[in-house]
C-alpha positions as CSV (number, residue, x, y, z in Angstrom):
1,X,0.0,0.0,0.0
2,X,1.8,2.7,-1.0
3,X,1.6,6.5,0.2
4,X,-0.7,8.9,-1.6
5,X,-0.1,12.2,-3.0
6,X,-2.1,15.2,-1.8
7,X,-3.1,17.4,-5.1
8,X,-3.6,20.5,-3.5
9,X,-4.4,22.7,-0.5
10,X,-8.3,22.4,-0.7
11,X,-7.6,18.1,-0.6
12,X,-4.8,19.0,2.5
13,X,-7.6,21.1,4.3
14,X,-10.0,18.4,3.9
15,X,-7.8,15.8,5.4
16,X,-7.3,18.3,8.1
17,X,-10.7,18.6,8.9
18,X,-11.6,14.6,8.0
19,X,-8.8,12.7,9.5
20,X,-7.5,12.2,13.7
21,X,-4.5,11.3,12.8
22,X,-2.0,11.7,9.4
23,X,1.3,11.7,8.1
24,X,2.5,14.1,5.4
25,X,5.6,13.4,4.0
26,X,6.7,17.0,2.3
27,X,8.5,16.1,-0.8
28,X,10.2,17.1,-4.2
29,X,11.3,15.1,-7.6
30,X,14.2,16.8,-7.1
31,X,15.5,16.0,-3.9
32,X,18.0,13.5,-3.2
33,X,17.4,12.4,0.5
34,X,13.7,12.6,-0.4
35,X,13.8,9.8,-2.6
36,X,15.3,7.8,0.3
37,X,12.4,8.3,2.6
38,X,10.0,7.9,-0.2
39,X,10.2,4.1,0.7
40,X,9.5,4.3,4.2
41,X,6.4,6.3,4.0
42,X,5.3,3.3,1.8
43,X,6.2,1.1,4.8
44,X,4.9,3.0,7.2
45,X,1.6,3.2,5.1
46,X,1.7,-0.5,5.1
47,X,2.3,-0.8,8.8
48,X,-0.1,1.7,10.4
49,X,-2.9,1.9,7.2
50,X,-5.3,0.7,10.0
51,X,-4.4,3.3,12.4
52,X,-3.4,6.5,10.7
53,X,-3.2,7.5,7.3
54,X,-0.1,8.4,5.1
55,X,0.6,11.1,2.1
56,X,3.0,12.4,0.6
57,X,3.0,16.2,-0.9
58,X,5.0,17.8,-3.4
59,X,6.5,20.8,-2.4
60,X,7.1,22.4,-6.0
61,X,3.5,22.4,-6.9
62,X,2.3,22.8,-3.4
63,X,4.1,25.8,-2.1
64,X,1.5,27.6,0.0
65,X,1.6,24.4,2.9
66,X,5.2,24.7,3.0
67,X,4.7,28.3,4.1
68,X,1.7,27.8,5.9
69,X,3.5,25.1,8.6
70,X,7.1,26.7,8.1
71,X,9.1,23.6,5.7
72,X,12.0,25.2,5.2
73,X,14.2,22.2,4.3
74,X,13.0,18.3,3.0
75,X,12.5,15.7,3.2
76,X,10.2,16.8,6.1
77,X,7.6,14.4,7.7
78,X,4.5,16.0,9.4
79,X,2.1,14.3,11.8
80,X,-0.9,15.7,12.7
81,X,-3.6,15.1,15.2
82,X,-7.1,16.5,15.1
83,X,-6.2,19.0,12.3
84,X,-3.2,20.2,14.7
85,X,0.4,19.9,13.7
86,X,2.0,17.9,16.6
87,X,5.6,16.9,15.0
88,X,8.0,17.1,12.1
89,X,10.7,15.1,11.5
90,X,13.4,16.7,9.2
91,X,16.1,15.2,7.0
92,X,16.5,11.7,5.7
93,X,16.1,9.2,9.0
94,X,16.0,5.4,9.4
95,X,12.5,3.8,9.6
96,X,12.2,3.5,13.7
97,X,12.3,7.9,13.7
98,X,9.7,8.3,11.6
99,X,7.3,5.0,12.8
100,X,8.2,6.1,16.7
101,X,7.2,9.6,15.8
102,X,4.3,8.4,14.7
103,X,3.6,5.3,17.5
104,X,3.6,8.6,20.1
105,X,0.1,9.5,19.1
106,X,-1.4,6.5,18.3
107,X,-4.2,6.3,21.1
């Protein structure tokens, strides 16, 4: 089950609104570390698909998040929890940093 991309900011707000707990994985084609966490997100998809949902969203046609939550540098991984940002995780990580990020707010 891989990760899906967010189109826009109307489809972000929605999952805002719609969703208690998502990860957004801020991303670029560009960006060499980004393609190494790429993977994970997929995995972490896979693993917690039951319990929280994962996207990915791409920086370059989605600019206004970026400003909006302050991404200054990716790959950055976002977790959110009732519409509220909670934690980002910035830079290319192992697997554990980004699913024990997440695990935190599991309820």
């Amino acid at each position: 089950m891989a990760a899906a991309y967010i189109q826009d900011e109307t489809e972000f707000d929605r999952l805002l609104q719609a969703e208690s707990l998502f990860v957004v994985d801020c991303t670029a084609s560009w960006c060499g570390p980004c393609k190494l966490v790429a993977p994970l997100m997929d995995q972490l998809a896979e693993e917690y698909g039951d319990r929280a949902k994962v996207f990915k969203l791409d920086l370059d046609t989605n600019k206004p998040v970026a400003t909006r939550f302050g991404v200054r540098s990716i790959p950055a991984v976002m977790i959110f929890k009732q519409g509220e940002l909670v934690e980002t995780v910035i830079g290319a990580k192992p697997y554990d940093a980004f699913s024990s990020a997440l695990a935190k707010y599991l309820i």
